[in-house]
C-alpha positions in Angstrom: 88.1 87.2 109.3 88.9 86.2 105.6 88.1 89.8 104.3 91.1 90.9 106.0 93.9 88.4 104.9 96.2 90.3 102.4 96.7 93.7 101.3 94.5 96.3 102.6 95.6 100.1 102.3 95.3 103.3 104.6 93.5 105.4 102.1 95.0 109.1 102.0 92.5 112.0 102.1 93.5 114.4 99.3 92.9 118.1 99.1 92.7 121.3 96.9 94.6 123.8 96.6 92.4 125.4 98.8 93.1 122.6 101.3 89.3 121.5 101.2 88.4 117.2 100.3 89.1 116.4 97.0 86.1 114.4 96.4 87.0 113.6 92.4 90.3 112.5 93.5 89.3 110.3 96.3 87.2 108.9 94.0 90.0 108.2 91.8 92.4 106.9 94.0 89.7 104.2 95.7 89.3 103.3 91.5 92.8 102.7 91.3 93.3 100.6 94.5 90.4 98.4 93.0 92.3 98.2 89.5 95.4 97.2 91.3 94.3 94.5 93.2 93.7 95.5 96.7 91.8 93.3 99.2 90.4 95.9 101.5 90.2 99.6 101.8 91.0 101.7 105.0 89.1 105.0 105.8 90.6 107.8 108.5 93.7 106.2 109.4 96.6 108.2 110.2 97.5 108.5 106.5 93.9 109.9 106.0 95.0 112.5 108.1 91.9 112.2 110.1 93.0 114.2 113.2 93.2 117.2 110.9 89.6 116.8 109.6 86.4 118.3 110.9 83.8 116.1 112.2 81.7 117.2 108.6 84.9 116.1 106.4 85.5 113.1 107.7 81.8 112.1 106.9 81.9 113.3 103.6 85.2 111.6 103.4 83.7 108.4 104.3 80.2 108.4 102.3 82.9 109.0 99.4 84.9 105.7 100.0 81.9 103.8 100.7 79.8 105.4 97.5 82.6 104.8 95.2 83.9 101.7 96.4 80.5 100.4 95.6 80.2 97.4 97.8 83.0 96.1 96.0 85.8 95.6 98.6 85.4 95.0 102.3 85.7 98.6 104.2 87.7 99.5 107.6 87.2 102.4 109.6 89.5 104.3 112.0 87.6 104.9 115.0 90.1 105.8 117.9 91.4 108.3 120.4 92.8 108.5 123.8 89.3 109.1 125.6 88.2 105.6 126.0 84.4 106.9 127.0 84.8 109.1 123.8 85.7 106.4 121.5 83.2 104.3 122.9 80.6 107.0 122.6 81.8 107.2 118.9 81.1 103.1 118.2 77.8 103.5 119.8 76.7 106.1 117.6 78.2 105.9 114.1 76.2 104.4 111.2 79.3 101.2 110.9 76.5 99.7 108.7 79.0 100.3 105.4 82.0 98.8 107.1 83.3 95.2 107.9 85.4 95.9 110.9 87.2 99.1 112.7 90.9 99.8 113.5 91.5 101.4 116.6 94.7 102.4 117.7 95.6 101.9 121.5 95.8 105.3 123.5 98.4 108.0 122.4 99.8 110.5 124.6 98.5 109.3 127.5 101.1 106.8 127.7 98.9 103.7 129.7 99.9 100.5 131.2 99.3 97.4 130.0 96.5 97.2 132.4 95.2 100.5 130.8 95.8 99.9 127.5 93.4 96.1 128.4 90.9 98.2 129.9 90.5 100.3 127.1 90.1 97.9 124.7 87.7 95.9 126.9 85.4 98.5 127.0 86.1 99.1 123.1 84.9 95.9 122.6 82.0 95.3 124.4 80.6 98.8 122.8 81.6 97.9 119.2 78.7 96.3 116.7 81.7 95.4 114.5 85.2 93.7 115.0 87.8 95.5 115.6 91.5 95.6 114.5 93.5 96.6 117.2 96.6 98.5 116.2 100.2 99.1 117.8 102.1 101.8 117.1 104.8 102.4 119.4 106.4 105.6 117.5 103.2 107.6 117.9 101.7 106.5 121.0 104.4 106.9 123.3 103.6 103.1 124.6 104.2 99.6 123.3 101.2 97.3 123.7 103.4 94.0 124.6 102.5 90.7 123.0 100.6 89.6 126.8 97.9 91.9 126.4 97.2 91.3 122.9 96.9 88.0 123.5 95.0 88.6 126.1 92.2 90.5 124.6 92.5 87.6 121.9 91.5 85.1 124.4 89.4 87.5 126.3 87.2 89.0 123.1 85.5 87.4 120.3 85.2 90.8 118.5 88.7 91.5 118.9 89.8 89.6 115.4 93.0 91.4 114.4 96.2 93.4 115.0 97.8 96.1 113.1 101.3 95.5 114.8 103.8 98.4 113.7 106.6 97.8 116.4 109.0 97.0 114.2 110.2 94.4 116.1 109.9 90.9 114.5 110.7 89.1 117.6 107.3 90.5 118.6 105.7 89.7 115.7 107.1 86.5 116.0 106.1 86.0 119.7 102.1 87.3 118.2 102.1 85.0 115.5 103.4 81.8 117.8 101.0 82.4 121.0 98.2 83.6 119.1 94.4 81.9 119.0 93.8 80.2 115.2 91.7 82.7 113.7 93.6 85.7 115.0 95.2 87.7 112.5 98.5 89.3 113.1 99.1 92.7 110.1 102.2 94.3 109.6 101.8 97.9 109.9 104.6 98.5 108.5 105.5 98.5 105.1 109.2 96.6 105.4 107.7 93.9 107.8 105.1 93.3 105.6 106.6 90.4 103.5 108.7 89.1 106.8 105.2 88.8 108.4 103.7 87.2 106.2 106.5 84.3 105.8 106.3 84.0 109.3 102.4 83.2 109.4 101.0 86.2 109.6 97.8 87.1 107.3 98.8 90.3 105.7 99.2 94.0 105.8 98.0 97.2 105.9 99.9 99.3 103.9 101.0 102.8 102.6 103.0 102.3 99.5 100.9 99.5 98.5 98.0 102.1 97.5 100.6 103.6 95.6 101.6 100.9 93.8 98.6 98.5 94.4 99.7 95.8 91.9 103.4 95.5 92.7 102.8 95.3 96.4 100.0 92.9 96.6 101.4 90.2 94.5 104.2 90.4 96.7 101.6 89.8 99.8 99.7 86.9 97.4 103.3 85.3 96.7 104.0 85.4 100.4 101.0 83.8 101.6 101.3 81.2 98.8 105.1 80.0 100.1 106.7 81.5 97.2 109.3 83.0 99.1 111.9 83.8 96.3 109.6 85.2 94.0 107.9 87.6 96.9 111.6 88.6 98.2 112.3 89.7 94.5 109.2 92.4 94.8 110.1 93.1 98.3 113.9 94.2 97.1 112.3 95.8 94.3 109.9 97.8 96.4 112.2 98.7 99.6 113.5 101.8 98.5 110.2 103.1 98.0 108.9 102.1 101.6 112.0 103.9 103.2 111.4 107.2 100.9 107.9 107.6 101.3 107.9 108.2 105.0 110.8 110.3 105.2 109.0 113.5 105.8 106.6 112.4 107.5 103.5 110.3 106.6 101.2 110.9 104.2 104.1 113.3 102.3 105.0 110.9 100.7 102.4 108.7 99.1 100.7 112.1 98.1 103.8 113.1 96.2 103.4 109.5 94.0 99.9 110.4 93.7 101.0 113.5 92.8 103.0 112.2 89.8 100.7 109.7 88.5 98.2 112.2 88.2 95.9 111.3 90.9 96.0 113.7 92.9 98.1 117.0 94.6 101.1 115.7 97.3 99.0 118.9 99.8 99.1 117.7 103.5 97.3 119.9 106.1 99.6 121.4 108.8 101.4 120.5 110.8 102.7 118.2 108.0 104.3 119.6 105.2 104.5 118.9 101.8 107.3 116.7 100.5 110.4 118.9 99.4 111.7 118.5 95.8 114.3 117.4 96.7 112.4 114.1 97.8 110.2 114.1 95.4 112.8 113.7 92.9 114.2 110.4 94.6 110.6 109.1 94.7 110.0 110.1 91.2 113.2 108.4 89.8 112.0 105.4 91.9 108.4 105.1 90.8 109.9 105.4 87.1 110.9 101.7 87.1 106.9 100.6 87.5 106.3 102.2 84.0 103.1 104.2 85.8 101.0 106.2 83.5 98.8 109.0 85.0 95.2 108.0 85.5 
């Protein structure tokens, strides 16, 4: 899938003071990724915060992406869970009609085999109208979905088009990007293996910092995928402190609190995240002061 080589971001959900949607600012933010140069936008990911949203907020959240993104840039959705017939309940029955493909994270908590984790994406698959991203994320699921069964479900499942691979483990992503059909398309998930991805053959990223500073970090995804390898390492170096300080207290605290200073929105998170202290907001601010950002 061409729509999804490059940068696409994890949209954050922002709030009031009263810790309702932010519609205004949402639609600001979804401006700003388009200004930036974005390829794709991501609704209800874990950035969105979606598991602390009511079944009524994350609608309105997405008929706001989707109206103010206009048709304009392809659309993901986040459509995962741990309850396999739930999910699949969920692809049968959403309106995907606005979106190009879904992520779906393998099962948290649960902590499946590889087996399991097949099985569940099997059954993902065959229910979904759209392709689907698969997404690994070791450090919230409890369970690493090994490069085998990835591979597998590649081979196995047309609709299966993507991973969102956030091991952290390059020797992974290497293993993905060498075993891997042609038109399968390995994504960081992770903001510091973006670039190595990408100069090792994978297609792209979705990222966090990069709807922060959409510009900066998609030229260095555009530079990677062109072979400029010097000139992308130079906005990768440029941009690393900023992917370490953003996530840590926890993610989206930190992407809200650059938000926060460019005027796009408030740095509120819903509980059991909390806000990002000053303390870090003050090494975020004096890094975000080198891109020369104006508020919006």
């Amino acid at each position: 899938m061409k729509e999804l080589i490059g940068t696409g971001v994890a949209l954050v959900t922002p709030f009031k003071d009263d810790m309702s949607v932010d519609e205004h600012a949402l639609r600001k933010i979804v401006q700003y990724c388009i200004d930036g140069g974005i390829e794709y936008l991501v609704a209800l990911g874990t950035t969105g915060e979606a598991v602390t949203l009511s079944k009524l907020e994350k609608q309105f959240v997405v008929d706001t992406i989707v109206d103010a993104n206009a048709g304009r840039l392809p659309l993901v959705l986040g459509v995962g869970g741990n309850d396999t017939a739930a999910v699949v309940e969920e692809l049968k029955t959403l309106d995907l009609s606005a979106f190009d493909a879904v992520l779906s994270v393998s099962p948290y908590y649960n902590r499946p085999t590889q087996e399991g984790i097949y099985r569940h994406f099997e059954a993902l698959s065959q229910a979904s109208p759209k392709p689907i991203i698969v997404y690994n994320v070791p450090g919230r699921t409890g369970s690493n979905m090994l490069p085998e069964t990835t591979l597998r479900l590649a081979r196995d499942f047309s609709n299966i088009v993507a991973i969102k691979e956030a091991c952290g483990d390059m020797d992974q992503i290497k293993q993905l990007i060498a075993g891997k059909p042609e038109t399968f398309l390995v994504l960081s998930g992770d903001d510091s293996t973006a670039l190595p991805t990408v100069l090792e053959g994978g297609s792209g990223v979705i990222s966090v910092l990069g709807q922060g500073l959409p510009n900066e970090f998609s030229q260095m995804i555009t530079l990677g995928l062109q072979g400029d390898k010097d000139e992308a390492l130079k906005l990768h170096f440029a941009l690393q402190e900023g992917m370490d300080l953003i996530f840590k207290e926890g993610n989206p605290a930190g992407i809200k609190a650059i938000f926060e200073m460019f005027g796009l929105s408030s740095a509120k998170v819903r509980l059991p995240l909390v806000e990002a202290t000053v303390g870090l907001k003050n090494k975020i601010g004096a890094f975000v002061k080198q891109f020369d950002k104006t508020e919006a």
